[in-house]
C-alpha positions, 0 to 999 in steps of 0.5 A: 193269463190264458186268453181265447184266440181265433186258431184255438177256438175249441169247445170240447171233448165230449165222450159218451161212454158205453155202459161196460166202460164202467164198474161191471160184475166181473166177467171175460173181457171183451177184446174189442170193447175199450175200458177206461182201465185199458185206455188210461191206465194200462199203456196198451196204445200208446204210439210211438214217439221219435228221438229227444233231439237237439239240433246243433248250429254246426248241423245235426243233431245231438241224442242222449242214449245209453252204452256199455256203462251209462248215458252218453251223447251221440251225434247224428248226420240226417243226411247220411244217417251216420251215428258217432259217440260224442261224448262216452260213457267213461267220460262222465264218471267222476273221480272217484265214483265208478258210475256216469252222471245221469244226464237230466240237461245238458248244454255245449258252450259256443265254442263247442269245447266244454259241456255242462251237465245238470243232473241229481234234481229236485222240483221247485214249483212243477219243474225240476229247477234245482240241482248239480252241474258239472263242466266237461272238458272235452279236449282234456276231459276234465270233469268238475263239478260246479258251485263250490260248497253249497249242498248237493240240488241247490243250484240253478239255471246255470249257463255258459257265458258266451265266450265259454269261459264262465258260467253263471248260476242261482243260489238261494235267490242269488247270482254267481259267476265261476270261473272254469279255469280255476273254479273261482267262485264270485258272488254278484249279488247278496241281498237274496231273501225270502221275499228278495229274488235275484235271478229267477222268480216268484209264483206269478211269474213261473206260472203265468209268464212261464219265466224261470232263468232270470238272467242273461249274459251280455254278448261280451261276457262281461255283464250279466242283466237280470230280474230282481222280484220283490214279495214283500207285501204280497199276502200268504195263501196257506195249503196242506200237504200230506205228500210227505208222510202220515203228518200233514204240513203247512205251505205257505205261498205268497199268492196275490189273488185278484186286485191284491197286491202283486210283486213288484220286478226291475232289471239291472245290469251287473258286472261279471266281475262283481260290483254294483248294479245299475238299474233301468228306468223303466216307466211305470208301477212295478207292481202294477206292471210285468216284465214279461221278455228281456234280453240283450240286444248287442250291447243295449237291453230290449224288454217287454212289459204289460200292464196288470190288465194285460190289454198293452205290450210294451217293447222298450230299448235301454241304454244300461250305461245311461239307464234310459229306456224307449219305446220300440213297439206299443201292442195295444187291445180292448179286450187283452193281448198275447205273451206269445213273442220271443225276440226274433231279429233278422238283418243283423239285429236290425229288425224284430219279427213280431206277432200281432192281431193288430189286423183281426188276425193274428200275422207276422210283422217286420219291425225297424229300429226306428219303429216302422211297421211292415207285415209280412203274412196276410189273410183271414188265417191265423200265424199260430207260431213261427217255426224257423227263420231261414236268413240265408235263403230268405224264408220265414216258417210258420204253422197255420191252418188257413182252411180248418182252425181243428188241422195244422200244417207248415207254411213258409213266405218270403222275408221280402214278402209275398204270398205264403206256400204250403209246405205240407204235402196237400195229400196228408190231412190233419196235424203236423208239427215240426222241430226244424234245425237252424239251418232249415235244412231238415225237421223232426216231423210228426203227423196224426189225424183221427183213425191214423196213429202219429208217425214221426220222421226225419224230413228234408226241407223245403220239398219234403222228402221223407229221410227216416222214419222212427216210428212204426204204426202198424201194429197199433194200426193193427190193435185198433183196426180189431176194436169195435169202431167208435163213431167219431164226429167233428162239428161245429156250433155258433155261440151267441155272439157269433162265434163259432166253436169246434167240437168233437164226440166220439160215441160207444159202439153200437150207438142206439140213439134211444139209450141214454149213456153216461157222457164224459166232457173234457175241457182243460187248458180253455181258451189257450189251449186247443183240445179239438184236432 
């Protein structure tokens, strides 16, 4: 699934190593010389890193950090940088226990009144997908733990209904809903089997379309739309593990390798209350097709699905009371195009803001119902992701890089149009990245370059300004500025075609052109993912 795109087109890391890099006879360590020991294993430059944070609509931010007796969450005003305990510690103790809940994912219900808190996991696939939630009141502060009787790290993916008063949940490959009243435990679907999966998804999903919660609640709280894959066909690719002790097991995973069988996926729509599931006419085979997005769009369904080659999107509208599906948008490529467009919408959910290459680069493009096409950003410059959409004031954010594909800043343009402006300052070259709040007020920003270790700050947007500084770099500038300089070079070749790919070598100290050195090239993640910043 990974495909080449113009903003990450990167060759390599090419390293070439000096020779006391390697196993030598033993002798004192030269302080100024890197070993593959002190750069990999021993975590002597790691830099700093800022505040696992989530921004809340209400404004702020949200941090989970420890008190006197466990985790607890602490809410913090950028503006101020004042701090106050949302929820304590003694909070989080169940009755009966004499320690709080380890908070591995937490989420406020719309309302802000109740908090679910997922905790006690275990891995499915290369996640921690399965687990324990419980429900805290925090007007009363009641504290409960979902699922009824199933067994401890079985549930998944639990969520609030929109209205707060329900959550609903996986287990065993199928949908449940409780009530958080009463604990009232209603199962929406039964048919949930080995090969039968209801509300989340089979390895080609989870791995390729990076999908894992396989179902979403209506705007009402009174419907549930989900996934429904089907395995059954798909032939059983057989591995061994010795992970688990002295004996090895077999694992069997239904895989369908090239021109194999896939599974095939459908979406319906199911009462919260129970009853049976409507399903939607889409069109095509479905084992031959993805269905890559859905979500609710008021009260209809917006979905996208690709074809098995990959090379058309299509974005479809359904009526889930008449099953009707049509086509808003049809992507189309020789070659392939990107999964990289979740539902944006703007002017009230009247218009989708979409990606696309549909000009040679890849650029924002506005969509009406009615299917009308305008684009927003213009240039020879790839939109490599958008960042923030700022309604209120009318501005989009994005990242791009118009200059150099190996450097990344932020940029905004209005929703009407125009040209796009940097809001990076032009003085801090090399790479940025930024988590924005939903009222694009302030960013969590980071910035990094070659011989400059990243320092992470909290920003006021749109100027710029500098609030908080999280991280200290000085004494990793410190640590390095004593090791003996590694030569660094950035350059560039042409391929065959034409196309020319970035690259970066960073050679031993005291280079001598005339030695030969043992070289380490590192290519992962090609061509999807850049390695050559």
């Amino acid at each position: 699934m990974s495909r080449f795109s113009r903003f990450t087109s990167t060759i390599a890391l090419i390293v070439c190593l000096a020779p006391s890099a390697f196993a030598q006879p033993k002798k004192k360590a030269d302080p100024a010389i890197l070993t593959l020991d002190r750069i990999f294993a021993s975590g002597e430059f790691e830099a700093g890193r800022g505040p696992a944070l989530r921004w809340r609509k209400a404004g702020g931010y949200v941090t989970v950090d420890f008190g006197k007796g466990g985790q607890q969450l602490v809410a913090h005003d950028p503006a101020s940088d004042k701090q106050e305990i949302l929820v304590p510690d003694h909070w989080l103790v169940p009755a009966g226990e004499n320690r709080t809940l380890s908070i591995e994912g937490y989420e406020f219900s719309q309302d802000g009144s109740r908090l679910l808190i997922y905790t006690n996991s275990k891995r499915v696939w290369r996640t921690n997908a399965r687990g324990d939630y419980w429900v805290l009141d925090l007007s009363t502060r009641e504290l409960k733990k979902l699922g009824g009787n199933v067994p401890p790290s079985s549930m998944m993916f639990a969520t609030f209904s929109p209205d707060g008063t329900r959550v609903c949940y996986v287990y065993e490959n199928n949908l449940y809903v409780q009530t958080l009243r009463d604990l009232r435990v209603t199962q929406l679907t039964n048919n949930g089997s080995a090969t039968i999966i209801n509300g989340t998804f089979d390895w080609v999903y989870e791995e390729e379309l990076y999908l894992r919660n396989g179902f979403r609640w209506s705007p009402d709280s009174k419907s549930i739309a989900y996934w429904q894959i089907d395995q059954s066909g798909v032939k059983e690719f057989h591995i061994t593990s010795s992970a688990d002790g002295p004996y090895t097991r077999v694992i069997s995973i239904r895989y369908p390798k090239t021109g194999e069988q896939n599974s095939s996926a459908r979406i319906g729509v199911v009462s919260a209350e129970g009853g049976a599931t409507t399903w939607l006419n889409v069109p095509g085979d479905p084992r031959e097709h993805y269905l890559a997005k859905m979500d609710w769009l008021g009260d209809a369904i917006v979905l996208q699905q690709f074809n098995r080659l990959q090379n058309t999107n299509t974005v479809m509208i359904a009526d889930p009371k008449s099953r009707e599906v049509r086509s808003l948008l049809v992507e189309k490529d020789r070659a392939w195009v990107e999964n990289n467009n979740d539902f944006r919408w703007i002017d009230k959910d009247k218009k989708l803001v979409w990606l696309s290459e549909r000009d040679g680069w890849q650029h924002v493009y506005l969509v009406a119902l009615d299917g009308q096409t305008t684009q927003l950003t213009k240039g020879a410059f790839d939109v490599i992701h958008i960042e923030a959409i700022d309604e209120k004031a009318g501005w989009l954010y994005f990242q791009a890089s118009p200059e150099n594909p190996t450097q990344r800043y932020l940029y905004r343009v209005s929703l009407k149009g125009g040209t796009a402006e940097r809001v990076t300052p032009a003085d801090q070259a090399g790479t940025h990245t930024y988590s924005i709040s939903p009222d694009c007020q302030w960013a969590l920003h980071s910035h990094s370059r070659f011989g400059q270790p990243p320092t992470v700050d909290m920003l006021h947007l749109p100027d710029h300004k500098v609030i908080n500084t999280f991280t200290d770099s000085g004494p990793l500038k410190k640590k390095l500025a004593s090791l003996k300089q590694c030569p660094t070079e950035m350059f560039r070749i042409r391929t065959a075609a034409g196309v020319e790919l970035d690259g970066w070598c960073i050679k031993p100290p005291d280079f001598d052109a005339s030695n030969k050195y043992p070289v380490l090239f590192y290519v992962y993640g090609e061509p999807a993912g850049q390695t050559v910043l």
